[in-house]
Each structure stands twice: as C-alpha cells, then as structure tokens.
C-alpha positions as CSV (number, residue, x, y, z in Angstrom):
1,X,-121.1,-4.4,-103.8
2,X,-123.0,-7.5,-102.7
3,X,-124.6,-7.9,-106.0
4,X,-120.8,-7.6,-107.7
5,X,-120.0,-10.4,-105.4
6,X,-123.0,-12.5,-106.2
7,X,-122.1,-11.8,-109.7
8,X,-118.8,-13.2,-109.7
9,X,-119.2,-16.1,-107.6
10,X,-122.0,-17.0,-109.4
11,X,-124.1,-17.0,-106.2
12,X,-128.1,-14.9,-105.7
13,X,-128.7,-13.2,-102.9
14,X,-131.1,-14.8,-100.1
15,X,-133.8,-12.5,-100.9
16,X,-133.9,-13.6,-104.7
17,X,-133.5,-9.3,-105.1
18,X,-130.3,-7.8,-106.4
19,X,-129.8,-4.4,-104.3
20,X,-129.2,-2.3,-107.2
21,X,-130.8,0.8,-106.6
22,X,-129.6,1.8,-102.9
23,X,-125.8,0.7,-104.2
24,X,-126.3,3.3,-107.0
25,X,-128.2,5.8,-104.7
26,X,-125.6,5.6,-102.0
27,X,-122.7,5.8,-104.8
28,X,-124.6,9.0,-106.3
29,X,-124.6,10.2,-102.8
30,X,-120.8,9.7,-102.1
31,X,-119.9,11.2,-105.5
32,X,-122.1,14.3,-104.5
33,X,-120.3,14.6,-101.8
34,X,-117.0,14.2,-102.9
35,X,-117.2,17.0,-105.7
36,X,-118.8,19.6,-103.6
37,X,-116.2,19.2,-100.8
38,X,-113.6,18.9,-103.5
39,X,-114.9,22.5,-104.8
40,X,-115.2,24.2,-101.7
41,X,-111.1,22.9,-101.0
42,X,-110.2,24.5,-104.9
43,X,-112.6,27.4,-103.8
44,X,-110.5,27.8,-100.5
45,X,-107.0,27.7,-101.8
46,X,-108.0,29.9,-105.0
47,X,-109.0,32.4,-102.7
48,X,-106.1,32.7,-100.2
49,X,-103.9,32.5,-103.2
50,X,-106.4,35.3,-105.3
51,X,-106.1,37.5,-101.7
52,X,-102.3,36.9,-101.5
53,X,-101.6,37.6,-104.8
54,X,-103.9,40.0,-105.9
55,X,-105.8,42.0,-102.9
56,X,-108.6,42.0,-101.0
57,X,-110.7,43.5,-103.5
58,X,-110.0,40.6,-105.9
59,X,-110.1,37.8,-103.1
60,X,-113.9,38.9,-102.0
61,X,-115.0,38.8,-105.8
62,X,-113.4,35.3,-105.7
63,X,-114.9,34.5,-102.7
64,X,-118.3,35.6,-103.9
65,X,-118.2,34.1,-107.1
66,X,-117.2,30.6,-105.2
67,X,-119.9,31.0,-102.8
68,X,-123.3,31.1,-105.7
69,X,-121.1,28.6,-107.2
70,X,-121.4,26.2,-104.6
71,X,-125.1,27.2,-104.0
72,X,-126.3,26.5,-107.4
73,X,-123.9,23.1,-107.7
74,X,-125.8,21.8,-104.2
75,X,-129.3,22.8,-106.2
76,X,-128.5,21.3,-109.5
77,X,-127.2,18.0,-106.8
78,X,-130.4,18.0,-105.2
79,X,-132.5,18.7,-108.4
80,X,-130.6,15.7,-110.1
81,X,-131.2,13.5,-106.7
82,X,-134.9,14.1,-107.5
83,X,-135.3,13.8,-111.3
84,X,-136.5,10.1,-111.3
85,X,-139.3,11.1,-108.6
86,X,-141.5,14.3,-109.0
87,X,-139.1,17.1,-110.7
88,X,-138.7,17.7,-114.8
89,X,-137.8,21.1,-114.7
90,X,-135.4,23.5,-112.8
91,X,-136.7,25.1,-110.1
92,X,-137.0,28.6,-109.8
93,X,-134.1,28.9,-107.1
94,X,-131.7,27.6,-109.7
95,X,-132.6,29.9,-111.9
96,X,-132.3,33.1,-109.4
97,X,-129.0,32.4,-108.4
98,X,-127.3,33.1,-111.7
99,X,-129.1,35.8,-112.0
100,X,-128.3,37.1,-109.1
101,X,-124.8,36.7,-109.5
102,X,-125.1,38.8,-113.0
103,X,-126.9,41.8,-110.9
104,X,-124.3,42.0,-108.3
C-alpha cells in the first residue's frame, strides 16, 4: 500500500526499495485465507441443509466430500505459496487425496 502511495504522490520510499513482494505475499496470504474459510462456511451450511433435507446418510457423504475438499484446496494453497522457491511439481499428498476420495 505504501508503494501505491509513493506512486500517486509522486514520492520514493526512504530506502530507495519499493516493497513489492511482501505486499503481494501478504495479499496472497489474505486471499488464501479468505477462500478456504469462505469454503468451510458453504461446506457448513450445505451440510446442515444436505442433513435437514435429505438424511444423515446423505449429510456424512457431504460432509466427507467437503472435508478432502478442503484438504487438497490447503495443499494446492501451500503448493502454489511455494512454486517460486523449490517445488515444480505436485506432491505426492495431492495426488493421494483424490484418489482416496475415488476408493472410498
């Protein structure tokens, strides 16, 4: 936001550096954030409404199904969060928990 500032004012920083990289790290961070608590709410109120509407039987697949959800959106988060330093493929976690999800 600084660097935004500087930008419109017309003014540099005092270290001559614009901090460009932690602003986009940190705004990476809080959009992480946001959509994986915003998928756990939809996760929530899908199934109450799934084991309302339709059983327990349904509401525990539901529930399931949200859970490895979440679990693989928190890996492909933290997989993404490393890409620039050491990873350039998917790790072998990510690709377990899909298949998991097809065996059960």
């Amino acid at each position: 936001m600084q660097a935004s500032l500087a930008a419109d004012t017309g003014q540099a920083d005092s270290s001559g550096i614009e901090p460009v990289a932690s602003n986009s790290l940190d705004e990476f961070l809080r959009l992480q954030r946001r959509l994986l608590l915003a998928t756990l709410l939809l996760s929530v109120v899908a199934s109450a409404i799934t084991f309302a509407v339709f059983g327990a039987s349904a509401g525990c697949s539901l529930v399931i199904g949200a859970s490895c959800g979440l679990l693989y959106l928190r890996l492909l988060a933290r997989s993404v969060a490393r890409l620039g330093n050491e990873a350039r493929s998917l790790s072998r976690l990510q690709i377990v928990v899909p298949a998991l999800l097809v065996v059960a």
